[in-house]
N, C-alpha and C positions, 0 to 999 in steps of 0.2 A: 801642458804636455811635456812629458820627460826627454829632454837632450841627451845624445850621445857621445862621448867624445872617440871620436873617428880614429885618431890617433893612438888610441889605446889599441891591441890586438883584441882584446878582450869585449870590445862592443856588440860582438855576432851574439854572444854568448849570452850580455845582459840583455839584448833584444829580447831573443829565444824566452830567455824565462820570464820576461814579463807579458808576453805575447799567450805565451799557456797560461801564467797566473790570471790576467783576463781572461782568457777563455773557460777556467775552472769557475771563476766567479759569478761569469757569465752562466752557466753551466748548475752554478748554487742557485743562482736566481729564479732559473727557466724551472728548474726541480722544484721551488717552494712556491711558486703560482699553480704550476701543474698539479701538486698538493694541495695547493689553496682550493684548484677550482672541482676536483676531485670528492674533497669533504662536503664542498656547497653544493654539487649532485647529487653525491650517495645521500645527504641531509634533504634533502628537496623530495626524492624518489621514497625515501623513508616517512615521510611525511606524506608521501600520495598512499605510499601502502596501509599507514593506520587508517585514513578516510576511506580506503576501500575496504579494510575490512571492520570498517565500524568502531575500531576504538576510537576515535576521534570524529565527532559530529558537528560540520562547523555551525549550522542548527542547534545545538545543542550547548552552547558557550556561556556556563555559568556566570551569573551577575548578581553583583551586589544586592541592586535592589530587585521586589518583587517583580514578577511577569505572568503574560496569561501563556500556558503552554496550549501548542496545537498540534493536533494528529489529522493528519488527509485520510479520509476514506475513500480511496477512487477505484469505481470501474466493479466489477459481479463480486461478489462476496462468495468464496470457495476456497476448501483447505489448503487447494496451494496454492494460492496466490499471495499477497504481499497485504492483502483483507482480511487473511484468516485469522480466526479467533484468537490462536495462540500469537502473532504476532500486535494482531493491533491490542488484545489485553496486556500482553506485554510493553508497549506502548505508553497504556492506560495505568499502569502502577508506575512505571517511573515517572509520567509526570504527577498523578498526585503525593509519593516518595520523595520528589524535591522539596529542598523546604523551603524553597521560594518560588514554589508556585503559588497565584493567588487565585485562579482558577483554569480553567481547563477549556477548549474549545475543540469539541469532532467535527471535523468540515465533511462532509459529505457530500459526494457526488456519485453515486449507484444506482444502479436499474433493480438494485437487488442479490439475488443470489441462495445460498444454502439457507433455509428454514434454521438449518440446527448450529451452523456456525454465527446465526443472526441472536439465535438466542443464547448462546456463548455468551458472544458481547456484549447482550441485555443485563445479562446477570450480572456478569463480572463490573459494571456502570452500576449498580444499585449495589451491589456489595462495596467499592470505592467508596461511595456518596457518602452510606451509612458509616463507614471508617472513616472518613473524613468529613466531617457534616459543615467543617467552613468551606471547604471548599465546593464552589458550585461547577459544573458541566454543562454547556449549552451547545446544542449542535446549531451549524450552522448550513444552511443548502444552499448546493451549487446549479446546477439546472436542474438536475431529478435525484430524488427524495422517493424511492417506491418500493414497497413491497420485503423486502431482505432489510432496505434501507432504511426505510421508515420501522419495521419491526426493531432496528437499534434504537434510531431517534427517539422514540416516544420514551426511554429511558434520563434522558436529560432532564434536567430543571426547566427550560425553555428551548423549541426551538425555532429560529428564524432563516427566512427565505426570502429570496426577492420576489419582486411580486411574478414575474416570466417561470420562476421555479414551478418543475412539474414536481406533484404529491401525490403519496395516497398509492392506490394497488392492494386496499388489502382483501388479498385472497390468496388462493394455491391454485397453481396446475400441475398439470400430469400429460403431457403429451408425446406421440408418438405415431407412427404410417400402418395404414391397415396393406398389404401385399398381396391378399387373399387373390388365387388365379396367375398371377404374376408370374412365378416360378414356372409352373404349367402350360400357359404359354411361349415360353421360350424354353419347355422342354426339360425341364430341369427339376429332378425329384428330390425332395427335401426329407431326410431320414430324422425324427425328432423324439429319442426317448428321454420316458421322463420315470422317475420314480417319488408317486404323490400326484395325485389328480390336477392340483392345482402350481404345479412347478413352471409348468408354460402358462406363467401368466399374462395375459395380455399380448402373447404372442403375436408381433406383427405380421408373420406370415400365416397365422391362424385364423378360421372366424371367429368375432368377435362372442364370448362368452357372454350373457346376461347375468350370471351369478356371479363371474369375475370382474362386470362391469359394474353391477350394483357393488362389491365389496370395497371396489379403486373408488368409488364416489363416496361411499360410508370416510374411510380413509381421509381422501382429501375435504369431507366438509369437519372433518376431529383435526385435524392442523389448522385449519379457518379457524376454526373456533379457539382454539389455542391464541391463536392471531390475534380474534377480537380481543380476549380477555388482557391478553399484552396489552394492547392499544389503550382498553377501557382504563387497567394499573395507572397507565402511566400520563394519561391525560385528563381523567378525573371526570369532573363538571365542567371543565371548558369545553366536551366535547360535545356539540349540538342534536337535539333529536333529529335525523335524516335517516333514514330511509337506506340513502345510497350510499352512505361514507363505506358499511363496509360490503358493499356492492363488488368491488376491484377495478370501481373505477377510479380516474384520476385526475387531480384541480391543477387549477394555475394558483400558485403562493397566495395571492391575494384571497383568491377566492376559498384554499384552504386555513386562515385566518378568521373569514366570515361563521367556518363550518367549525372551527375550534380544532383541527388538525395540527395547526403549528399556533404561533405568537403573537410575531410582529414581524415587519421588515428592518433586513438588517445583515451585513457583512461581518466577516471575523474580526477587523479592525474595529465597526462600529461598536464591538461587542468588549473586545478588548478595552478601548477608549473609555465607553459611556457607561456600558454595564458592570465590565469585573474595575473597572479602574485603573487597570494595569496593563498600558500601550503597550510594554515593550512585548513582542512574540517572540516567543522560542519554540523550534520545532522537534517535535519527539516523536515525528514520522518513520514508522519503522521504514529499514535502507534496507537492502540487497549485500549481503557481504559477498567480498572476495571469491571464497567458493564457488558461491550461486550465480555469480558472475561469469567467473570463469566456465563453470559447468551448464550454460545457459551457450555460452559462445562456441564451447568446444562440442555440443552437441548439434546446434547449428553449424557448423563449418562441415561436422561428419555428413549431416543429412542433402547439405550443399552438396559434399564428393560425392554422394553415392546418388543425386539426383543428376548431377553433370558425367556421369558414369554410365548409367542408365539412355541420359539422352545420347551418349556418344556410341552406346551399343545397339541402338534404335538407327 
């Protein structure tokens, strides 16, 4: 610690400036942590912002050696959702486009969903395959495997199911409420022009047509059939002579195995592991960017106010 000499008139003086010179330095210091911890936010917060909007996939983390890539299919299969054709085919090319993928695995877990977005997906899988003919595809199921869902699956090389896995659905419906009298009773007249005999079709508040009913059944048994023929494509001779497979009814895994619907029993890892040979997983699940995010919450929050608006005016 620096001495004064008292005696001198001049001590006030040297005090003084070494008293601000600490305090400047102190001052330099406090300034280049405050900058220190400023870059390592703004660097942190910039890094959350490429993961939300998809440039950076931590899923998605290049490696040396081979891997088997995997896409989630979850939940209806429809154009806007995060199922639809253009995103999980998009999906579907960049992991066969890696050049270290050694095969491919669809996890699915769907009830189903759009007919036409089902066959997107079918196609664009059989187009891959044939472009990439080392590289294999095998879907894998999570509880259900039906109808949308299996209309993809049957595009795979192989697919496996636990034996609790629900399969199978293949068919079409068409449903909707008949209201006929409804209006009438509570009084209430329903004005309904059409131009073209057959424009109100299936009119729920109308009697039910026979010509309009026979047409919708014509209809839905030409998508059935479309259906089988997928199904027959893509599973060959494994598939058993029954009856009822394309019934729209639906098995437990095991027992779709016995009927030649699926494979074997079997998980994404077991598939990775034993079948493609290549444990390591990388995920090429299509994400939600930044936008749709946002535009998902700031529509929510709107429908929030004008629902809490609503009650307050109630």
């Amino acid at each position: 610690m620096k001495e004064y000499d008292l005696k001198k008139g001049d001590w006030e003086r040297d005090l003084l400036e070494d008293l601000a010179l600490a305090s400047l330095n102190e001052q330099r210091r406090a300034r280049r942590w405050g900058i220190f911890f400023k870059l390592v936010t703004f660097l942190y917060l910039f890094i959350l912002l490429f993961f939300a909007l998809g440039w950076i996939d931590d899923g998605k983390v290049r490696l040396a050696d081979k891997h088997t890539a995997v896409i989630d299919l979850r939940g209806t299969i429809t154009t806007e959702s995060m199922n639809s054709a253009d995103k999980i085919n998009s999906s579907l090319r960049s992991a066969f486009q890696d050049k270290n993928t050694k095969g491919v695995i669809l996890r699915i877990n769907s009830p189903g969903g759009s007919p036409v977005q089902a066959g997107y997906i079918n196609d664009e899988i059989r187009r891959l395959r044939a472009k990439y003919p080392d590289i294999p595809l095998y879907a894998v199921v999570g509880d259900i495997c039906a109808s949308g869902g299996y209309y993809i699956a049957v595009a795979a090389d192989k697919i496996y199911v636990d034996k609790a896995s629900l399969i199978g659905s293949i068919g079409v419906l068409m449903d909707s409420f008949g209201f006929t009298g409804t209006l009438e009773k509570l009084g209430i007249e329903r004005r309904l022009l059409t131009a073209g005999e057959n424009k109100s079709f299936l009119d729920p508040f109308s009697p039910l047509d026979p010509i309009q009913m026979d047409h919708a059944t014509k209809l839905l048994r030409e998508v059935h059939e479309q259906f089988i023929q997928v199904v027959k494509q893509g599973r060959g001779e494994r598939l058993k002579n029954d009856p009822d497979i394309f019934s729209g009814i639906i098995w437990t895994g095991q027992k779709s195995i016995d009927l030649g619907l699926t494979d074997a029993i079997g998980n994404a890892e077991y598939v990775a592991r034993e079948i493609i040979k290549a444990e390591t997983l990388i995920d090429f699940t299509p994400r939600e960017g930044l936008s749709d995010v946002f535009s998902k919450r700031f529509s929510q929050i709107i429908s929030n106010l004008i629902f809490d608006a609503g009650w307050a005016i109630k």
